[in-house]
N, C-alpha and C positions, 0 to 999 in steps of 0.2 A: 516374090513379094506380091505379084498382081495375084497370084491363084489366095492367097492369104487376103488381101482387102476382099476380093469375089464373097468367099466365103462368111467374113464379116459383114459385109453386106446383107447376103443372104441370111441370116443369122438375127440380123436386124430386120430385116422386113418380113419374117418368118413373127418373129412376135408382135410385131406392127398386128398381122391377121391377126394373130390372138386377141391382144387387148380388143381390138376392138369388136371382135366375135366376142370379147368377156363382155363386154359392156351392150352388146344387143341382148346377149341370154339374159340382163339384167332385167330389161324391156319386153322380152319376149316372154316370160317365163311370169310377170306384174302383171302384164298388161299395160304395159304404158311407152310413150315416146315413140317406140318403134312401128313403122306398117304394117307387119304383120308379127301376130302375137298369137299365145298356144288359143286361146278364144276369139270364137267368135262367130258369126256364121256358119254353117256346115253347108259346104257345097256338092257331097257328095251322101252316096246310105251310110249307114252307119258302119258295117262290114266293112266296106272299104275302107273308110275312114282308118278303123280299127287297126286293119293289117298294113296298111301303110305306115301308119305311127308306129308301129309295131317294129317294121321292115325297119326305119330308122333308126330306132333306139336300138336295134340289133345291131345294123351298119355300125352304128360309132362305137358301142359297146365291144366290137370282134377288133375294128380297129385300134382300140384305146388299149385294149388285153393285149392283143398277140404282139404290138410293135414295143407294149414294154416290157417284154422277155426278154432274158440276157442269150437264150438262144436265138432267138429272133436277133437283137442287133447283133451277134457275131456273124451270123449269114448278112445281116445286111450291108454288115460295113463293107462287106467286100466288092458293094457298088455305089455308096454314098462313103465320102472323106468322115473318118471318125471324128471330127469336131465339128462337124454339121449332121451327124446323127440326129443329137436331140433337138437341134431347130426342124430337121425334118421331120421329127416325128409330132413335136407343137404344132408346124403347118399343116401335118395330114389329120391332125386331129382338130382343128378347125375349119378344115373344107369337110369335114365328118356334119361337123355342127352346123355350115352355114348351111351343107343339104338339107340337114333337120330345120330347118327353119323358111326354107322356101319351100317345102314340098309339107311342110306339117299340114294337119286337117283336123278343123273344127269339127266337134263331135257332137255339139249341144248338150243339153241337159245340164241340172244344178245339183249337186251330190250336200253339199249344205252351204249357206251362206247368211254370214253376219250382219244383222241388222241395227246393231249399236254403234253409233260413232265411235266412240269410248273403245270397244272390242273391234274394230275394223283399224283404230289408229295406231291398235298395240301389235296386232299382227302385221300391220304395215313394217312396225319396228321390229320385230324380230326377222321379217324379211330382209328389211335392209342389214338387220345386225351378222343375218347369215352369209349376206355376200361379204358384208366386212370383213370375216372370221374368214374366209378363203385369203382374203389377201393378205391378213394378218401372217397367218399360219405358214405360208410361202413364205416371207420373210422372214420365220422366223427361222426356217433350217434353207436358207438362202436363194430367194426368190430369182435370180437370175442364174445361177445355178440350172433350176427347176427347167427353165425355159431355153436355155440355149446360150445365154448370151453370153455367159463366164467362157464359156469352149470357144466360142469360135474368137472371143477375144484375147484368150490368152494366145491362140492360135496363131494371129494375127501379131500379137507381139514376140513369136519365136518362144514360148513357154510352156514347156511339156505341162500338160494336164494332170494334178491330184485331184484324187476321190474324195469327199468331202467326209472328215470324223464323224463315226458317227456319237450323235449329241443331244439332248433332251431338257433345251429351252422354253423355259414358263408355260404355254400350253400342254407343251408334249411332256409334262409330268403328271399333269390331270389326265391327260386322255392320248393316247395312241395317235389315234387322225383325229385331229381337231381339225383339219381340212374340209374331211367326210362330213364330220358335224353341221362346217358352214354350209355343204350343201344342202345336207339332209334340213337344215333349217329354211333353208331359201327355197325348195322346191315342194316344200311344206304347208308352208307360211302362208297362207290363201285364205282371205277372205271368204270369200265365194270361190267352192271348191268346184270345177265340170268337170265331166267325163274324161274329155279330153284332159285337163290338170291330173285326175286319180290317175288314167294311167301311165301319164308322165312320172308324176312320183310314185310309184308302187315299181314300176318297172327302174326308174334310176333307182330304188332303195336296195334291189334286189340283185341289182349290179354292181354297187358298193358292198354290200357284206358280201358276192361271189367273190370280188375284186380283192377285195380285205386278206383273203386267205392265201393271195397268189403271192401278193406284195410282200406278206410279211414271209412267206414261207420264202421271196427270193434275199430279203432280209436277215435272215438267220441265219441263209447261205455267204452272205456279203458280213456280215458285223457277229462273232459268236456272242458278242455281249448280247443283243438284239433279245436271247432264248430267256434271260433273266429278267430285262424290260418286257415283254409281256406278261409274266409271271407277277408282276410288281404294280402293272399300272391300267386302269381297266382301256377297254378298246375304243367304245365311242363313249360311254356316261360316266362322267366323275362320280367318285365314290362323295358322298356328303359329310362324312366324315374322313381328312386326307390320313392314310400312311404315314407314319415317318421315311422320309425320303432314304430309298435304297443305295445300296452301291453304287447300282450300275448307273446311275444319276448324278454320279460326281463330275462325270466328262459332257460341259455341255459348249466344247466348238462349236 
């Protein structure tokens, strides 16, 4: 029972780091609340600058891919307890982040910026709508699921682990990753766009649609219906005119 609470434990303060790594990328990513944000003084050339930020977004990008292969966690489980897999994999992916975020570097320069209140108050808001849309989207195909916390607690109550149906609730009929959307909106959504912001967003954009093909390809290998729900429903842009809803959209646990 004591290896059972450890693990819950651990499990819970594995997402502890997250949230509250989610909520600086909030601030860092704005510019606001937080010490240090993607702007602001350049204290180094620009070179460096460059392949540093570079180096990072690689860093967390190799981590965030390789640890969620199903080949990857069968080698791993066989030194972390399989119900703390994916808390350990939440906690290594926000020590991935907190480095990007102590080690970032300002780049200077202004690639364009909004000078109407009116247009700087509306991308404010689709900033903020983009983080919303992440958290939304987690709940909707089971946000603690996502993060760890359903394993190590079932775990903890003596409850063998199910895989969760797969299911295609209110977002995920318009759009595949409506997930990817909230980022690609939030990392977007800049007033005043620097250097340093393009290639924050050009390089996360380009990590997401890599990402997009891994996921779904280990998808089609987990759910056979999965090969008919892309076929049915677009990837990141709702169509403007919706489909009559498919089949495969009947099962939405």
């Amino acid at each position: 029972m004591l290896g059972r609470i450890t693990i819950l434990l651990y499990g819970v303060a594995s997402y502890a780091v997250f949230f509250a790594t989610f909520l600086y990328a909030v601030g860092f990513v704005g510019n606001f609340w937080v010490p240090k944000t993607i702007d602001g003084t350049p204290s180094v050339p620009l070179a460096q600058a460059l392949l540093t930020n570079l180096a990072l977004l690689s860093l967390f990008a190799v981590q965030h891919s390789v640890m969620a292969r199903p080949a990857f966690k069968r080698w791993w489980t066989r030194f972390v307890p399989e119900p703390a897999e994916r808390s350990t994999y939440v906690l290594f992916s926000s020590v991935a982040l907190i480095a990007l975020f102590a080690l970032w570097e300002p780049m200077g320069g202004v690639v364009w910026s909004l000078e109407s209140p009116v247009a700087r108050a509306l991308v404010h808001a689709v900033y903020a709508a983009g983080w919303l849309l992440i958290l939304v989207a987690t709940f909707l195909i089971n946000h603690f699921d996502l993060f760890g916390l359903r394993q190590v607690w079932l775990h903890a109550r003596g409850v063998a682990y199910q895989p969760l149906r797969f299911g295609t609730p209110w977002l995920y009929r318009h759009v595949r990753h409506p997930l990817y959307v909230g980022w690609l909106l939030a990392f977007w959504a800049a007033p005043t766009m620097s250097a340093a912001h393009l290639v924050f967003a050009l390089t996360t954009t380009a990590y997401i649609l890599v990402a997009i093909q891994f996921e779904e390809r280990d998808l089609v290998a987990a759910h056979p219906e999965y090969a008919g729900y892309q076929r049915d429903v677009p990837m990141l842009v709702p169509r403007l005119v919706p489909k009559e809803a498919p089949a495969s959209m009947a099962e939405t646990g």
